[in-house]
N, C-alpha and C positions, 0 to 999 in steps of 0.2 A: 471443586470450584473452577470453572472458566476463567482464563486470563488471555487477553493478546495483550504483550506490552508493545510498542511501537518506541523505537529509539530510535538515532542519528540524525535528525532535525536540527537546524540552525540557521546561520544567516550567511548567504556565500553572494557575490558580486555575478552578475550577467554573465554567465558562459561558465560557470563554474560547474562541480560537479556533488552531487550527494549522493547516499550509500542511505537507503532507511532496513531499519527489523523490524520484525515483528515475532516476538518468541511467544508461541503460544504452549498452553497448559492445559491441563483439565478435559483434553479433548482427544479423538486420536487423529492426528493432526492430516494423517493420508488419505481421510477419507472427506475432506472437506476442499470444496472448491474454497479459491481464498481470493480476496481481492485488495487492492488500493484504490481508497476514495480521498476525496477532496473537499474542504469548505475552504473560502475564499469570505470576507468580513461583506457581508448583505449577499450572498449569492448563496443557492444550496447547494449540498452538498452533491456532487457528481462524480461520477465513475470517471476510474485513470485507466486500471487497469484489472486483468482477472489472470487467476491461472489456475484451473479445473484441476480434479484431483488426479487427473493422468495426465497432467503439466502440458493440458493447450492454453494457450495464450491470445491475449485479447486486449487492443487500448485504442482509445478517445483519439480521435486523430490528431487532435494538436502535440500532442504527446509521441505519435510515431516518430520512430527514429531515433527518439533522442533517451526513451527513457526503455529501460526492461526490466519485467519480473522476472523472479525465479522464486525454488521452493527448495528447502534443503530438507527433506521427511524425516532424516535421520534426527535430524539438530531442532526437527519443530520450530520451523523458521523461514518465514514470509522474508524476502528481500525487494526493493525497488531502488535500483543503482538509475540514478538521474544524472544525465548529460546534460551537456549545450542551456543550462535553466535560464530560462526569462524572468523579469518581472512580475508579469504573467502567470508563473506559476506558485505564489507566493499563497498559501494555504496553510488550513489544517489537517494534515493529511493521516487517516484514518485506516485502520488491517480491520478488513470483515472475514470471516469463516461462514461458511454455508454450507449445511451437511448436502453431500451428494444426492442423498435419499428420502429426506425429511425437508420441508420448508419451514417446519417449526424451530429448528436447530439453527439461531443465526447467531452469532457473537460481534460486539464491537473492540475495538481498542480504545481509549482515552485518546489518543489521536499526537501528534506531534507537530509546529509548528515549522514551516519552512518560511525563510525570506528572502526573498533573492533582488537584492537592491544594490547600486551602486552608491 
């Protein structure tokens, strides 16, 4: 059975910082491109960021600079350490898996909620 759990979500003040996981299962975690999405309450859900299974990197420009993926193979575990957070970025922020080789192979996480309000 597939799992990404998604943790570290919460409510932090403008300019703060968050640290999200995402520990997957069920999968062999290296050979999946992985990524972080986003739903924001009436808007759909869009791409933050990606990190392919030979760890290139990729994100939504409003997000440059402030926010970075990483992948730990060993530990099966998607990260997205969030700087400088807006208002703006206030979502539900979701870990995909996408096999490298198959498009049929996609997984979601239940997603975790960020707020970034004063």
């Amino acid at each position: 059975q597939v799992q990404l759990v998604e943790s570290g979500g919460g409510l932090v003040q403008p300019g703060e910082s968050l640290r999200l996981s995402c520990a997957a299962s069920g999968i062999i975690f290296s050979a999946y491109h992985m990524g972080w999405y986003r739903q924001a309450p009436g808007k759909q859900r869009e791409l933050v960021a990606t990190c392919t299974s030979d760890g290139t990197t990729n994100y939504v420009d409003s997000v440059k600079g402030r926010f970075t993926i990483s992948r730990d193979n060993a530990k099966n575990t998607l990260y997205l350490q969030m700087n400088s957070l807006r208002p703006e970025d206030t979502a539900v922020y979701y870990c995909n898996a996408n096999h490298r080789l198959s498009r049929r192979l996609i997984y979601w996480g239940q997603g975790t909620q960020v707020t970034v309000s004063s």
